[in-house]
C-alpha positions in Angstrom: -12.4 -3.2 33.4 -10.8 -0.3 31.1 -8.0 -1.5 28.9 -5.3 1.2 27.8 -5.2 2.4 24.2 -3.3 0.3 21.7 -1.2 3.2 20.3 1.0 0.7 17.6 0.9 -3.0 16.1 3.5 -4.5 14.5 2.6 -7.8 12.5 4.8 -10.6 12.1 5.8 -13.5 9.7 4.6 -16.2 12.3 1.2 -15.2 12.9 1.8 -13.0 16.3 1.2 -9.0 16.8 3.6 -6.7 18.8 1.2 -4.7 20.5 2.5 -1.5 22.1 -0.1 0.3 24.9 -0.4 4.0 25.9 0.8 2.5 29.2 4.6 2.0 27.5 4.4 -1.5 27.7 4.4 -3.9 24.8 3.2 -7.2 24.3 3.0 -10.1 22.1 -0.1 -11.8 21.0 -0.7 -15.2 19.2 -3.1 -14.6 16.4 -3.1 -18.1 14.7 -5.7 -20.2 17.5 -7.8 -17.3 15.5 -7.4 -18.2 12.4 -9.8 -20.3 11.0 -13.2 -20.4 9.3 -14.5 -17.9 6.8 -14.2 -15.1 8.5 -11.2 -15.0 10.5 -9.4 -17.1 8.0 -8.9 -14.5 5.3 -5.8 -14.1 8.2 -4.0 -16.4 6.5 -3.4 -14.6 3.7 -0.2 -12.4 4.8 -0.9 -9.7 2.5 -4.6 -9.2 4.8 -2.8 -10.5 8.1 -0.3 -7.2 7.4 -3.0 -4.6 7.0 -3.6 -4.9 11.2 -3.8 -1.6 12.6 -5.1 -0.1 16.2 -8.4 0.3 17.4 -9.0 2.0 20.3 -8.7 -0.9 23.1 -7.8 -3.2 20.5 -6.7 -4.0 17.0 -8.6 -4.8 14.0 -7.8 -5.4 10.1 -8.7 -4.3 6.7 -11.8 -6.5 6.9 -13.3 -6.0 10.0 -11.9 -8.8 12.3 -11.1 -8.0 15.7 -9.6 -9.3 18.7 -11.9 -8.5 22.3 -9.7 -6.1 23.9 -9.5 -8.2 27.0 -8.5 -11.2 25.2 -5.7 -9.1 23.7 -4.6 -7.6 26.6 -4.8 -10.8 29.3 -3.6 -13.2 26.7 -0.8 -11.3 25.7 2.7 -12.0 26.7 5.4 -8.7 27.7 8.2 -8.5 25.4 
């Protein structure tokens, strides 16, 4: 399955991302289960958790971590 564009991303304070979609609609997705270990732990540190920003299908950070664009999309909630 094709997953629409993320076209924005909004972080927020308690570890969730307002995602908008080139569809219109938006969604909220709940980053912290992700956050652990080396790699997807440098989350933690707000000033990295901030630097989110789209990626095509998906989102991604400063460092490299993603989220699978169907897990972003399926798992999100509509605000």
């Amino acid at each position: 399955m094709k997953y629409p564009k993320v076209i924005d991303v909004k972080p927020k304070q308690d570890y969730t991302i307002i995602v908008t979609y080139e569809t219109g609609e938006i969604k909220s997705f709940d980053v912290s289960p992700y956050i652990s270990g080396n790699w997807f732990g440098k989350l933690k540190d707000p000033d990295v958790f901030k630097t989110v920003h789209p990626c095509g299908d998906t989102v991604e950070w400063s460092d490299g971590q993603d989220i699978a664009p169907h897990e972003l999309f399926e798992m999100s909630v509509a605000v």
